[in-house]
C-alpha positions as CSV (number, residue, x, y, z in Angstrom):
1,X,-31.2,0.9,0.4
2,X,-27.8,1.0,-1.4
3,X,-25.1,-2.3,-0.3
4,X,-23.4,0.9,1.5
5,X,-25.7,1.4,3.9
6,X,-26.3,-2.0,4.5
7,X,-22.9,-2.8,5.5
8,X,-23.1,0.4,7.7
9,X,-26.0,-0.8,9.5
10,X,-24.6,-4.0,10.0
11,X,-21.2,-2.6,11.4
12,X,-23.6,-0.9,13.7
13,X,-25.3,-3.7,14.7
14,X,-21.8,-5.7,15.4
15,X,-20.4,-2.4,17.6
16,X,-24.4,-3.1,19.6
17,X,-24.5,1.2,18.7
18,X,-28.0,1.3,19.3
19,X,-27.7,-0.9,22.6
20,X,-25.0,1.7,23.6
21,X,-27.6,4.3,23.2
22,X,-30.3,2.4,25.2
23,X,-28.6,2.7,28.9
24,X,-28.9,5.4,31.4
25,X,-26.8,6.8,32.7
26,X,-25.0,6.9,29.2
27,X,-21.1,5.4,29.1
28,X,-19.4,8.7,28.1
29,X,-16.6,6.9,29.1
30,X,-16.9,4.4,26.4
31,X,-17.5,7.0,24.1
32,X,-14.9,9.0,24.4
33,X,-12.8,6.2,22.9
34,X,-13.7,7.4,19.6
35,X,-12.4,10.8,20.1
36,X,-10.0,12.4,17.8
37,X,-8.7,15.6,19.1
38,X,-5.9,15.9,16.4
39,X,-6.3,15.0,12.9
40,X,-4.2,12.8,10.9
41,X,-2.1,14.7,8.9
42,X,-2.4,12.9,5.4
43,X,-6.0,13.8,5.7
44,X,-5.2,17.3,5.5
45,X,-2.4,16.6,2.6
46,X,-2.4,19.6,0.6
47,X,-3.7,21.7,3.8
48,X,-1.9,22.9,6.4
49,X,-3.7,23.3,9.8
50,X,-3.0,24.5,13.4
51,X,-4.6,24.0,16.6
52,X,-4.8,26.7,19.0
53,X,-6.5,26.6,22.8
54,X,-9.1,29.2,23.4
55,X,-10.8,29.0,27.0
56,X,-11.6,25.3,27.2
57,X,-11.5,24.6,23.8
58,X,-9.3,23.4,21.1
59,X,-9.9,25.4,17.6
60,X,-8.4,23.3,14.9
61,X,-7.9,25.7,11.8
62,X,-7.5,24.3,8.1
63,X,-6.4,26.2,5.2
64,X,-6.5,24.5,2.0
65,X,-3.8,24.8,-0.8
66,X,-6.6,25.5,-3.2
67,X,-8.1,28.6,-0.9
68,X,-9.9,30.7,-3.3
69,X,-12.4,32.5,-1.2
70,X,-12.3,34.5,2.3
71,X,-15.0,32.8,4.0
72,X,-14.6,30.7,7.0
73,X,-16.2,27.7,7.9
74,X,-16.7,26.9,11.9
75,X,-17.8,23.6,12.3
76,X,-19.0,22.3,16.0
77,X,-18.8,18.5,15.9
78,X,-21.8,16.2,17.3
79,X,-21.4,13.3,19.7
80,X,-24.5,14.1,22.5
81,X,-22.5,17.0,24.4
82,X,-20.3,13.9,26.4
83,X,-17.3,12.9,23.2
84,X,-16.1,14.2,20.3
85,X,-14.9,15.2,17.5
86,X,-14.9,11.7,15.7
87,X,-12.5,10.4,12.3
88,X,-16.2,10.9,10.7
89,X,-16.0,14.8,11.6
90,X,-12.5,15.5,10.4
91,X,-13.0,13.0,7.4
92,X,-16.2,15.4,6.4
93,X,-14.8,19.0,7.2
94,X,-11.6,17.7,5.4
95,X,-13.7,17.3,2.6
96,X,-15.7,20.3,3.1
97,X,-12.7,22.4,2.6
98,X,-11.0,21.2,-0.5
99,X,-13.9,21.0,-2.5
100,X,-14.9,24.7,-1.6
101,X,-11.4,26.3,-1.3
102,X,-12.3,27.4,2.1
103,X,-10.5,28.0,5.6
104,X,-12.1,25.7,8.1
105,X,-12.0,25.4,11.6
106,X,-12.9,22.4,14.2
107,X,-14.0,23.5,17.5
108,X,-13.5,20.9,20.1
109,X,-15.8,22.7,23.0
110,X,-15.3,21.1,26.3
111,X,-17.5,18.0,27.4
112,X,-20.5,17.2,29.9
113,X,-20.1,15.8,32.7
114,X,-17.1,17.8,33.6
115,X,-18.5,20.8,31.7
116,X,-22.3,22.3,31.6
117,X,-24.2,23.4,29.1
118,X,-23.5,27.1,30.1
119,X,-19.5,26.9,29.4
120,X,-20.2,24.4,26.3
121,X,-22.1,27.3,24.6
122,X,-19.9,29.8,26.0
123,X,-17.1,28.2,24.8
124,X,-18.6,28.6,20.9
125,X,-20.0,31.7,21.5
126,X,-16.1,33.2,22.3
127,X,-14.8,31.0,19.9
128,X,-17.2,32.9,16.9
129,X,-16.6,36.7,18.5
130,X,-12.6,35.6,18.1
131,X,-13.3,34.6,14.4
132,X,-15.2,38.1,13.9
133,X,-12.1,40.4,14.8
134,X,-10.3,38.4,11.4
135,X,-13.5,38.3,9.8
136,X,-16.8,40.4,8.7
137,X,-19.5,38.2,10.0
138,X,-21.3,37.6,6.7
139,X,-18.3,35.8,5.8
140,X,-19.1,33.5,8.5
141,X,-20.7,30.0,8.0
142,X,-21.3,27.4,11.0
143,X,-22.2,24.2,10.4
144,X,-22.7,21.2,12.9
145,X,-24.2,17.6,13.5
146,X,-26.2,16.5,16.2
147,X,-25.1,18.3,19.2
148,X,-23.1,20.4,17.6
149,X,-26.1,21.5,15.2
150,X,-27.8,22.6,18.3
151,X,-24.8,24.8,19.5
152,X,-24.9,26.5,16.1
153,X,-28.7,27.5,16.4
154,X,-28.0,28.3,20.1
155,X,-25.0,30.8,19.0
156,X,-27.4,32.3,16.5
157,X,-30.3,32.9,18.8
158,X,-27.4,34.6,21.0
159,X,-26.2,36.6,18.9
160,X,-29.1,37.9,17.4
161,X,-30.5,38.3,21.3
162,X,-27.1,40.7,22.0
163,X,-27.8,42.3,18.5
164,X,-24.3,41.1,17.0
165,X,-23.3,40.8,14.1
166,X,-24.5,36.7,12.5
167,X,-23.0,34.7,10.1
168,X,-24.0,34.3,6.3
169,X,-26.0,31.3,6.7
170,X,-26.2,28.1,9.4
171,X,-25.7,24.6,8.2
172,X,-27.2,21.8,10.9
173,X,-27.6,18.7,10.3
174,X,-29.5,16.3,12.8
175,X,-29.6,18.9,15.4
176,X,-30.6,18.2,18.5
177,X,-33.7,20.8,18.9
178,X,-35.5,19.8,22.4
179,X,-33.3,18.0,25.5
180,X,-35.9,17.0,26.7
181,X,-36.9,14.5,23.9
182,X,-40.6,13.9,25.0
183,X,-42.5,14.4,21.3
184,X,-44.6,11.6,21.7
185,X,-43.6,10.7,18.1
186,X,-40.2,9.9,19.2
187,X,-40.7,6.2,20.3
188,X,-42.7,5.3,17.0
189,X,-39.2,6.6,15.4
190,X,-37.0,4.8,18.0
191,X,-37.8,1.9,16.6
192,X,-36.2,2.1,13.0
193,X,-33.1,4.2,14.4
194,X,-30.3,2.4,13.8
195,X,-28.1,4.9,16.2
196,X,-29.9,6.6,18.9
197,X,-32.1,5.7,21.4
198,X,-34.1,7.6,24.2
199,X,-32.9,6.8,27.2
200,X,-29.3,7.2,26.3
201,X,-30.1,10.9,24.8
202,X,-32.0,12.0,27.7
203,X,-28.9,10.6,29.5
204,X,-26.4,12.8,28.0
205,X,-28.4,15.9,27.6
206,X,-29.4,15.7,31.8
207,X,-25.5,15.2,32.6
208,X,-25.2,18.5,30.0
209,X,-27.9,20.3,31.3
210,X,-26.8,20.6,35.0
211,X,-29.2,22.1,36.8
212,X,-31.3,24.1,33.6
213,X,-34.7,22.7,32.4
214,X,-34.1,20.0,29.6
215,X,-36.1,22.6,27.8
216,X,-34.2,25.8,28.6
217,X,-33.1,27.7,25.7
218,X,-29.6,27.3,26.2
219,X,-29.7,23.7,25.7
220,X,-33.1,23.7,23.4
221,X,-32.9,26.0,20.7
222,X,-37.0,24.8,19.7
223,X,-37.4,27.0,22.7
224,X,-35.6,30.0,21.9
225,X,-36.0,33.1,19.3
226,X,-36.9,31.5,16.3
227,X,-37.2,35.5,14.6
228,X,-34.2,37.2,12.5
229,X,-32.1,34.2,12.3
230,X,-29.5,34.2,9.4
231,X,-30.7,31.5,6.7
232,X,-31.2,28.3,7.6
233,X,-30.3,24.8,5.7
234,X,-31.3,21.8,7.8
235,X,-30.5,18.6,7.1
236,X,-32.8,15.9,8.8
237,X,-33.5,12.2,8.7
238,X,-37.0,10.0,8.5
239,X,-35.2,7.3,10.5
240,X,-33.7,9.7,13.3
241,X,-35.4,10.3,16.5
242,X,-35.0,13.7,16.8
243,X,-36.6,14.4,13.7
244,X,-39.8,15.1,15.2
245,X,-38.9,18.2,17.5
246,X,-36.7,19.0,13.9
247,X,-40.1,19.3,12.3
248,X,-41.4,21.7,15.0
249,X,-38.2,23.7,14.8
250,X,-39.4,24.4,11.1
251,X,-42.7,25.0,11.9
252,X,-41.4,28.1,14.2
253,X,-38.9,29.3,11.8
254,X,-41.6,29.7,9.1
255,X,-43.9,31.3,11.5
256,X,-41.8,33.7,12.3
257,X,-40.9,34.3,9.0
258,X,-37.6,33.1,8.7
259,X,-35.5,31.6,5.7
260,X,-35.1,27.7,6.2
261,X,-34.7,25.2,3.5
262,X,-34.8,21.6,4.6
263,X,-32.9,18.7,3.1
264,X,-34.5,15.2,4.2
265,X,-32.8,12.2,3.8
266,X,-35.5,9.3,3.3
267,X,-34.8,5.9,5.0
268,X,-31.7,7.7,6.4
269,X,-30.5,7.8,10.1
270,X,-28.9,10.7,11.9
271,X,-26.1,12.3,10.7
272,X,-26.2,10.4,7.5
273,X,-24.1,13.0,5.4
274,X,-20.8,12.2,7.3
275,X,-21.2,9.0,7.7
276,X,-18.8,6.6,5.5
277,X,-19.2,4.1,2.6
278,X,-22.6,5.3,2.0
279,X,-23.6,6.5,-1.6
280,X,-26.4,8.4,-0.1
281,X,-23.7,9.8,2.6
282,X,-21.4,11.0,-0.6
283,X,-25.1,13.0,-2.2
284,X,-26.1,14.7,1.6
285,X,-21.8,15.7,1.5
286,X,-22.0,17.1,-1.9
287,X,-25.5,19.1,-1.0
288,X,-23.3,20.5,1.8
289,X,-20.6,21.5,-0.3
290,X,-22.6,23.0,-3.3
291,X,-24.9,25.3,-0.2
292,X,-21.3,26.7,0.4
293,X,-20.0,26.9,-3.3
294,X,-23.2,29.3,-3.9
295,X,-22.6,31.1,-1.1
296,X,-19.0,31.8,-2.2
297,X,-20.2,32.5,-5.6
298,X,-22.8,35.6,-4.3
299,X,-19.7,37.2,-2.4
């Protein structure tokens, strides 16, 4: 364990994160006072950027000085459906987009409780047919943490459901796979997670789900069409507890043929590429970035 992680576990433990985690019903409340709806502007020095509003959503586009390609990077931010995006999302997509000379775009979907799971992915799914009247789809690539990785896979399964056009490739990292969380690996794994907990996960997800299954589709990609899904890169943690139902997601993939490369970070917790200080943070950001650079390279 590098002295950057340490000090970002123990900042962890000093916030009580994990405790935060452990209640039900979850204090989205709390929460939200991490929220970051517009950026700082000397993180984007050398960018410009412009928000517009699109249904319920805000869509935060970034175009670097350095653009040198015509892809576009959507990014849906995590933060368990209820808050969101954080300084750590901007911080990361900011650094997505200089080192890959890429147009970017944050979209801040609307939130649970106010919002169900329904508008949430609706609100992506419009936001990605807008992108695809500026852009060919295969110059498409969504990425997304946590709750926001699961909106990516969910927009892909929809897309390939309606037989439309889907992006180059999908980036998720710690997505959340099954709402329901009840892989009975989970609580062996809940004990090492530094962030999440069950019953404040289940929490958010029920406040999401309105009146769906925890397993429906919509809000559980392990439990949609797994078949003809654009590539795959998932990034996924050994101290996470969602890793488990990531595992299965896999599983499915493969057996159904599909392209899916998987980047685990050992001893790491969820979402550890974006989160600061860490060494190991900077090598998951980098592995990110250098998935993109090829991609821009092949076009």
């Amino acid at each position: 364990m590098s002295l950057g992680y340490s000090l970002v576990k123990l900042v962890l433990k000093l916030k009580g994160e994990k405790k935060t985690w452990s209640q039900d019903p979850i204090d989205y409340i709390k929460k939200r006072r991490q929220d970051v709806h517009v950026p700082n502007r000397r993180l984007f020095l050398g960018s410009t950027y412009e928000t517009k509003e699109h249904l319920q959503s805000k869509i935060t586009y970034i175009t670097p000085k350095n653009i040198k390609t015509d892809i576009l990077l959507m990014y849906c931010h995590g933060g368990a459906f209820v808050y969101g995006p954080t300084q750590e999302n901007w911080k990361a997509l900011a650094k997505i987009a200089k080192e890959t000379g890429a147009r970017a775009c944050m979209i801040d979907y609307p939130k649970a409780p106010e919002h169900t799971i329904d508008v949430i992915t609706d609100n992506v799914y419009q936001a990605y047919i807008e992108a695809t009247k500026v852009y060919n789809a295969s110059k498409i690539i969504l990425l997304g943490d946590s709750a926001g990785g699961s909106l990516i896979l969910t927009l892909a399964q929809r897309l390939q459901r309606e037989q439309k056009n889907t992006p180059n490739c999908l980036i998720p990292i710690s997505p959340l796979v099954d709402a329901s969380v009840t892989n009975a690996k989970i609580p062996e794994v809940d004990v090492k997670d530094i962030i999440l907990s069950l019953k404040g996960v289940r929490s958010a997800n029920t406040m999401c789900a309105g009146s769906l299954s925890l397993k429906d589709p919509l809000i559980s990609p392990l439990y949609g069409e797994c078949s003809n899904l654009p590539p795959i890169h998932l990034f996924m943690a050994t101290d996470d507890i969602l890793t488990p139902d990531q595992e299965l997601f896999v599983e499915k993939v493969k057996q159904n043929k599909g392209e899916i490369d998987v980047i685990v970070g050992k001893g790491m917790p969820h979402v550890w590429p974006i989160l600061p200080i860490m060494p190991e943070a900077k090598v998951g950001l980098q592995k990110i970035i250098t998935i993109i650079n090829s991609v821009i390279n092949d076009k």
